[in-house]
Backbone atoms as SQL, in Angstrom:
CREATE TABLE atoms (id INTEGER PRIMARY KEY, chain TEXT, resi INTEGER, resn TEXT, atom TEXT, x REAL, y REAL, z REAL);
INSERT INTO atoms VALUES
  (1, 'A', 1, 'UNK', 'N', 311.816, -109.960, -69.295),
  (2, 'A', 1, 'UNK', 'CA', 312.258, -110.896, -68.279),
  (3, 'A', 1, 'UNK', 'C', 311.586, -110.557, -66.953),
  (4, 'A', 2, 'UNK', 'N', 310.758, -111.528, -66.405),
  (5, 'A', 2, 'UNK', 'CA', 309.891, -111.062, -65.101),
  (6, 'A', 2, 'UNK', 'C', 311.353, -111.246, -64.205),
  (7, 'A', 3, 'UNK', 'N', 310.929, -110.668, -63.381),
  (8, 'A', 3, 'UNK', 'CA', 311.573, -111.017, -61.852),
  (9, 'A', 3, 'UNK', 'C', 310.826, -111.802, -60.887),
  (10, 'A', 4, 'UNK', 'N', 311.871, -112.374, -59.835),
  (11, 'A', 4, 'UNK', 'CA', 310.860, -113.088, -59.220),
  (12, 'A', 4, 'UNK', 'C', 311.612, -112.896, -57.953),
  (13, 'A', 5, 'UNK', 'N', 311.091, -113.336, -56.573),
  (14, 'A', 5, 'UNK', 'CA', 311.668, -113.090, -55.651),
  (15, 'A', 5, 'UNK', 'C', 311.299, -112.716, -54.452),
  (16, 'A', 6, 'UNK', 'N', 311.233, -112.760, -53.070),
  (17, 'A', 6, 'UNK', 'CA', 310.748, -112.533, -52.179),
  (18, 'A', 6, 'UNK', 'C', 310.714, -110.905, -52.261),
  (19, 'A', 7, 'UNK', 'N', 311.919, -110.449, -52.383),
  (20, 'A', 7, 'UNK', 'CA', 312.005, -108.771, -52.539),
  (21, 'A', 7, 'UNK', 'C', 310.881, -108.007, -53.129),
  (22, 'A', 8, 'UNK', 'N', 310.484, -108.993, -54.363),
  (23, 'A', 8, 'UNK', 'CA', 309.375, -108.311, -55.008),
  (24, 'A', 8, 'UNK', 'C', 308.122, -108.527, -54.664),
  (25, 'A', 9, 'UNK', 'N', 307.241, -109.815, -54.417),
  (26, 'A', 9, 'UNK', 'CA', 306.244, -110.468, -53.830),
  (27, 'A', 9, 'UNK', 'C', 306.100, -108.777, -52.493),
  (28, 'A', 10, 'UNK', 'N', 307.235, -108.500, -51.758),
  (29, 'A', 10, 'UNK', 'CA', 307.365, -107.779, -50.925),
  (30, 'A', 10, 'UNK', 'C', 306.721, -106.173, -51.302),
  (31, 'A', 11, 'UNK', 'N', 307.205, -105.805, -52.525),
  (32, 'A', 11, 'UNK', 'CA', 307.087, -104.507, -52.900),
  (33, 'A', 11, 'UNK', 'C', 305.476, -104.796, -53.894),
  (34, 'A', 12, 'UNK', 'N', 305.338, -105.608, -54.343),
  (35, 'A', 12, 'UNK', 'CA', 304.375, -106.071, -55.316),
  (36, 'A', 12, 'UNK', 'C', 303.075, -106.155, -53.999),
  (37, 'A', 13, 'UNK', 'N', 303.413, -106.189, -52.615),
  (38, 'A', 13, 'UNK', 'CA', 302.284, -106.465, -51.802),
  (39, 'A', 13, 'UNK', 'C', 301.882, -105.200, -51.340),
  (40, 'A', 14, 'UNK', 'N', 303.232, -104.163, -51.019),
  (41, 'A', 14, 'UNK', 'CA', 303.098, -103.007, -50.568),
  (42, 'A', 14, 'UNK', 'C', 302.377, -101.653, -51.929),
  (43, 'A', 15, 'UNK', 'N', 302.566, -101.846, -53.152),
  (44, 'A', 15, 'UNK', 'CA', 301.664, -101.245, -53.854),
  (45, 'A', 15, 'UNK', 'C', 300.456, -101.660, -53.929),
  (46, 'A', 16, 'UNK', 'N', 300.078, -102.909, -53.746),
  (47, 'A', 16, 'UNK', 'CA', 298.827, -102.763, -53.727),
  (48, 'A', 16, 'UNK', 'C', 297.968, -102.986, -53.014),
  (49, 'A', 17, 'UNK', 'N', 298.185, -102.844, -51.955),
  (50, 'A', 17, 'UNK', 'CA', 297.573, -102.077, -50.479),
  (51, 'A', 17, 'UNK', 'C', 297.975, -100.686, -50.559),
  (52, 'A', 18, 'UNK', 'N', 298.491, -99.961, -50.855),
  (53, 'A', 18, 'UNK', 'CA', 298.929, -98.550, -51.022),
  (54, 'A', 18, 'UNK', 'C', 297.671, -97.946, -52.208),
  (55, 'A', 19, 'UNK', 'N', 297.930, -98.630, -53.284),
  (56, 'A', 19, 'UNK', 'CA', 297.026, -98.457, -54.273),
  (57, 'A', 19, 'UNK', 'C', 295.583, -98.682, -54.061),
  (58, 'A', 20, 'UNK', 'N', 295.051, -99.740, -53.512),
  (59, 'A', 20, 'UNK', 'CA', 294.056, -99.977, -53.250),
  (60, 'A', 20, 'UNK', 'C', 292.761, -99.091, -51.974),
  (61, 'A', 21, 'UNK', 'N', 294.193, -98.591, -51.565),
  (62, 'A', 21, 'UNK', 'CA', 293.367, -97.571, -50.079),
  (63, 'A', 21, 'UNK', 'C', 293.067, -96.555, -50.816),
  (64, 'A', 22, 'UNK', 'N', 294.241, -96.149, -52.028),
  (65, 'A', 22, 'UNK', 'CA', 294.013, -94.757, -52.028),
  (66, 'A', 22, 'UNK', 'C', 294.106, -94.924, -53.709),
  (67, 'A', 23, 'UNK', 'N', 292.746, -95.235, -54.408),
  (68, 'A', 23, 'UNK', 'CA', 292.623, -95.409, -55.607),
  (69, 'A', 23, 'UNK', 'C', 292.904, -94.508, -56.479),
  (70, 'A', 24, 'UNK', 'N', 292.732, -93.315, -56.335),
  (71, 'A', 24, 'UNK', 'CA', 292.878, -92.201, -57.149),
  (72, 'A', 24, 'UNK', 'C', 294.544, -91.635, -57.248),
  (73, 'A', 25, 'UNK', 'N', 295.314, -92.072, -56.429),
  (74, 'A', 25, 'UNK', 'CA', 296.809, -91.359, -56.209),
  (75, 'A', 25, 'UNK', 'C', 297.369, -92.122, -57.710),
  (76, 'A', 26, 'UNK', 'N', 298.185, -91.792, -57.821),
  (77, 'A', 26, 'UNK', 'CA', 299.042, -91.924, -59.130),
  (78, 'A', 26, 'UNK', 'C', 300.535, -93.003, -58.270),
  (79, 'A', 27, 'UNK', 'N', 301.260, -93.139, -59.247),
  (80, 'A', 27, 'UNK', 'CA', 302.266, -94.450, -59.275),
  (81, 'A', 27, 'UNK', 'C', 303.396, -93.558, -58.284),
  (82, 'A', 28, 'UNK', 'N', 303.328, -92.122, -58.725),
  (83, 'A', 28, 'UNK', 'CA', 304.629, -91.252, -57.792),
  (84, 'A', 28, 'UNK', 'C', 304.141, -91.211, -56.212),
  (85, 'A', 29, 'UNK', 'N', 302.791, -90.903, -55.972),
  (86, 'A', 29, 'UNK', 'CA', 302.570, -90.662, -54.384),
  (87, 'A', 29, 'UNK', 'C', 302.515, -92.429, -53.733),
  (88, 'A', 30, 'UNK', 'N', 302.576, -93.360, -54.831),
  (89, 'A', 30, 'UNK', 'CA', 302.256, -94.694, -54.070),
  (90, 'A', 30, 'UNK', 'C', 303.707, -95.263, -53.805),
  (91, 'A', 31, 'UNK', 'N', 304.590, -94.599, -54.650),
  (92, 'A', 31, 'UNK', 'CA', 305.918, -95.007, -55.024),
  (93, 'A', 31, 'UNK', 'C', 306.429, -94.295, -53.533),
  (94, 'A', 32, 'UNK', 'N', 305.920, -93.148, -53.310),
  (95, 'A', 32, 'UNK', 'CA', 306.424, -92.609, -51.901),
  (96, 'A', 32, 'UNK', 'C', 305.902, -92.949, -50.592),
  (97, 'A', 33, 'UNK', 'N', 304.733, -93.665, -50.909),
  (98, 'A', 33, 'UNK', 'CA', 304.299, -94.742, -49.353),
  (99, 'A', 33, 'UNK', 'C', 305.077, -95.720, -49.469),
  (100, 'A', 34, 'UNK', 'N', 305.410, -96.359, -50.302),
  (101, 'A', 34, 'UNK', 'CA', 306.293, -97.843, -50.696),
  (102, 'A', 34, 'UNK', 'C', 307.615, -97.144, -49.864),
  (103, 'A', 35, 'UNK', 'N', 308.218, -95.992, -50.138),
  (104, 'A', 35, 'UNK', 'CA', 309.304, -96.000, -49.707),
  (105, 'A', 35, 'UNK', 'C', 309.238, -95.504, -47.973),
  (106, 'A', 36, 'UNK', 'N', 308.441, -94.940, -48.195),
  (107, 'A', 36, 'UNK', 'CA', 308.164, -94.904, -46.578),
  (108, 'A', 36, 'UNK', 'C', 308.267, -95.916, -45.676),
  (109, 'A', 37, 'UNK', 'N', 307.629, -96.787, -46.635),
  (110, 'A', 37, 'UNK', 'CA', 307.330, -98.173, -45.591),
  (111, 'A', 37, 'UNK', 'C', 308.978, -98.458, -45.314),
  (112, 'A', 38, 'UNK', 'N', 309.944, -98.413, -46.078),
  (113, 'A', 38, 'UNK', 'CA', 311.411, -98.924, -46.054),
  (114, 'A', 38, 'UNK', 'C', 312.060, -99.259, -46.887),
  (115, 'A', 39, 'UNK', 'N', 311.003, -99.652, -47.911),
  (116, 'A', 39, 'UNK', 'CA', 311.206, -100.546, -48.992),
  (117, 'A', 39, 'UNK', 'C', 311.731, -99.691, -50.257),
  (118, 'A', 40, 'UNK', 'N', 313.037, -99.885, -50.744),
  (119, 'A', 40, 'UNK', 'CA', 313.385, -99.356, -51.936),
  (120, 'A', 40, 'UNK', 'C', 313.137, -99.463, -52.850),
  (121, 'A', 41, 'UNK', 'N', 312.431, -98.741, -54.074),
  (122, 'A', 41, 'UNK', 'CA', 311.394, -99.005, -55.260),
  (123, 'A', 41, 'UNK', 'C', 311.909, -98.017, -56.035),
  (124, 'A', 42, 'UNK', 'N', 311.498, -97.911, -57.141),
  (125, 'A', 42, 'UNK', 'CA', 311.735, -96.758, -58.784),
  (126, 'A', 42, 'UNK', 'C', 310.278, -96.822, -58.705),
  (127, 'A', 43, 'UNK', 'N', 310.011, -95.001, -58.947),
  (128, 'A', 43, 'UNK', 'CA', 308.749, -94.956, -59.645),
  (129, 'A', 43, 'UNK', 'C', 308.906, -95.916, -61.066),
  (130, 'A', 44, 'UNK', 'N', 309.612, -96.154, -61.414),
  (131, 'A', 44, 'UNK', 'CA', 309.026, -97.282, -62.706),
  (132, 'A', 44, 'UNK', 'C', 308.569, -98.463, -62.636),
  (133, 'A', 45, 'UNK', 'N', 309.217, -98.766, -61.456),
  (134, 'A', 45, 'UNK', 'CA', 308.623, -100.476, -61.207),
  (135, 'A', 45, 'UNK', 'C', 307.190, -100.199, -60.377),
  (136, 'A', 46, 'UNK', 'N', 307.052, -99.405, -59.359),
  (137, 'A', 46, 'UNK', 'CA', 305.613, -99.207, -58.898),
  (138, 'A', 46, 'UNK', 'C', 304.473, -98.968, -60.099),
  (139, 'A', 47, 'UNK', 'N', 305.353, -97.823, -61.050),
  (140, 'A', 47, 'UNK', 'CA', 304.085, -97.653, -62.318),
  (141, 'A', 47, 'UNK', 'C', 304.030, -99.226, -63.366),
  (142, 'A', 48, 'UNK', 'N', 305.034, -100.249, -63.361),
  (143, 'A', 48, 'UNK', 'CA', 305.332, -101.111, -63.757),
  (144, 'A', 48, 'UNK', 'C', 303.975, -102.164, -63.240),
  (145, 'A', 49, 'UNK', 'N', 304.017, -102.469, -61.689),
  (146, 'A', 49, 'UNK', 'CA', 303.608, -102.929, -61.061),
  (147, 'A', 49, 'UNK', 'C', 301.753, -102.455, -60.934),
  (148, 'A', 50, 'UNK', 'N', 301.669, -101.624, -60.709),
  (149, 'A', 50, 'UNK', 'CA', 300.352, -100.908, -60.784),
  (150, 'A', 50, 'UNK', 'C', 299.660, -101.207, -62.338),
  (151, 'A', 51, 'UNK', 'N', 300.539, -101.382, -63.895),
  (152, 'A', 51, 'UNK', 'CA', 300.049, -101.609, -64.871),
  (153, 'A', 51, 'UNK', 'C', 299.234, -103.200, -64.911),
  (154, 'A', 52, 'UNK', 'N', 300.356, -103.952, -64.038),
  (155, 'A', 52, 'UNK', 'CA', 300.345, -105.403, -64.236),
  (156, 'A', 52, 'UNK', 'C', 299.247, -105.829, -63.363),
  (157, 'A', 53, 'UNK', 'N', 298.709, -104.977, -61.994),
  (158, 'A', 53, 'UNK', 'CA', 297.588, -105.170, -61.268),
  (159, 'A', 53, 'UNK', 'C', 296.128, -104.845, -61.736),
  (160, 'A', 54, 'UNK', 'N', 296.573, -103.711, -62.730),
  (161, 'A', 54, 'UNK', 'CA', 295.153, -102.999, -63.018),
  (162, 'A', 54, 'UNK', 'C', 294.937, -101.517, -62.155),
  (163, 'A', 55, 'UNK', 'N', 295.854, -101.358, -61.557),
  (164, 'A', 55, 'UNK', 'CA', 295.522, -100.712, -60.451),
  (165, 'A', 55, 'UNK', 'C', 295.718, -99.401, -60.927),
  (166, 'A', 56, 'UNK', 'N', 296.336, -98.973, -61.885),
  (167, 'A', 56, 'UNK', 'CA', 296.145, -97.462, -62.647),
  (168, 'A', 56, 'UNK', 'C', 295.368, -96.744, -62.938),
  (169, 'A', 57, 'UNK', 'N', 295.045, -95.244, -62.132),
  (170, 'A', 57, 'UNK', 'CA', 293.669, -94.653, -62.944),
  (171, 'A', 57, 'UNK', 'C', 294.181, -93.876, -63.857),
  (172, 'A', 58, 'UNK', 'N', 292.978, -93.831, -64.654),
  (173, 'A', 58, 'UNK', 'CA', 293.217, -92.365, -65.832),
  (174, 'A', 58, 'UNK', 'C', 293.340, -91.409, -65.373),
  (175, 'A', 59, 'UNK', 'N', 294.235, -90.644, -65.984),
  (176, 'A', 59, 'UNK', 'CA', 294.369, -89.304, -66.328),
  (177, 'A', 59, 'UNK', 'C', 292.991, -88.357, -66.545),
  (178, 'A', 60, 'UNK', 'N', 292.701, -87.414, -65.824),
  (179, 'A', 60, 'UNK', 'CA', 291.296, -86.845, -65.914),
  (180, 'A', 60, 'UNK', 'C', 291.553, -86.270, -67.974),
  (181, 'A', 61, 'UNK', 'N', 290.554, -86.567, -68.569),
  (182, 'A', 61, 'UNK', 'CA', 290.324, -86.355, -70.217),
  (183, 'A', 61, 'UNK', 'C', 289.986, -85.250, -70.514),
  (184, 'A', 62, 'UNK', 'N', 289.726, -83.847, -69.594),
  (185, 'A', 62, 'UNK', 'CA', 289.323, -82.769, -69.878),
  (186, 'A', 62, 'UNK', 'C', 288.873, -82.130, -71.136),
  (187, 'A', 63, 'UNK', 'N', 288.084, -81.674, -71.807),
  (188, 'A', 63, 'UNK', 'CA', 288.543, -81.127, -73.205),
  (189, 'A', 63, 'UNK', 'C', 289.298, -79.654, -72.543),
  (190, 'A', 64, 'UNK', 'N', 290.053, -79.003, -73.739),
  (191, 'A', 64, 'UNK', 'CA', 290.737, -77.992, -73.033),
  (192, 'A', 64, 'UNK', 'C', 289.806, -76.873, -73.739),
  (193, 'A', 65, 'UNK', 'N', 289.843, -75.878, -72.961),
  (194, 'A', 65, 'UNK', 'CA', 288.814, -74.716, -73.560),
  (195, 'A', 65, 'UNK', 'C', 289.495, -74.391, -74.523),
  (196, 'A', 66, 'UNK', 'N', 288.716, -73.921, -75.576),
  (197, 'A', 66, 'UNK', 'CA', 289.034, -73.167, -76.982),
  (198, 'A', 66, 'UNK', 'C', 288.606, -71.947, -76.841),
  (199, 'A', 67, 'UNK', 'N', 289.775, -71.441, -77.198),
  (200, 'A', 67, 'UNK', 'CA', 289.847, -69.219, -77.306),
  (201, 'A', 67, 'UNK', 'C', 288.872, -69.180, -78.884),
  (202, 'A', 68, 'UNK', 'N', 288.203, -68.403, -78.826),
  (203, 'A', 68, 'UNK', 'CA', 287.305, -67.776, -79.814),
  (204, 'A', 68, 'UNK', 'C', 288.392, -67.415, -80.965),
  (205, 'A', 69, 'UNK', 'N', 288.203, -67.043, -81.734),
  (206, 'A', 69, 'UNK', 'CA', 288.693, -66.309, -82.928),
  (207, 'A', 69, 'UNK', 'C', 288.680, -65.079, -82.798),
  (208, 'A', 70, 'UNK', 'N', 287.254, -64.580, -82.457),
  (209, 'A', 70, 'UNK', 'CA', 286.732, -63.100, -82.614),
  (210, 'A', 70, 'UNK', 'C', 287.483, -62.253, -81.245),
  (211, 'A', 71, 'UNK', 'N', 288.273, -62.614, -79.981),
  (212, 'A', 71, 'UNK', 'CA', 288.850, -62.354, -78.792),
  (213, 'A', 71, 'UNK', 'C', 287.684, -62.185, -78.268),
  (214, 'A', 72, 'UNK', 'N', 288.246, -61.922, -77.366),
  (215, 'A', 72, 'UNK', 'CA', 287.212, -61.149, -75.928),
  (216, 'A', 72, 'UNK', 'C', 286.389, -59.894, -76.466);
């Protein structure tokens, strides 16, 4: 069920100008400019919101180092 609503248009404007300045931050540090601004939000609806824009980056894919067998 979408929502609709000035409230949101509102918060839906403030992530993504938040998101967009600062491309690399994740849904929690944008979720905490949103609230800065005044505006009461759930990190779920910002990560909600950020899915529905595009505006999500990846997760860095690292491979993780592999320990030898033989030790050190």
């Amino acid at each position: 069920m979408a929502r609709t609503g000035a409230g949101d248009e509102a918060v839906r404007a403030a992530v993504q100008r938040h998101a967009l300045a600062h491309p690399v931050w994740g849904h929690r540090k944008v979720c905490a400019l949103v609230r800065h601004d005044g505006i009461a939000v759930s990190e779920a609806s910002v990560l909600r919101i950020m899915h529905e824009l595009g505006l999500c980056c990846r997760p860095d894919q690292k491979e993780r180092r592999q320990l030898t067998t033989k030790g050190r």
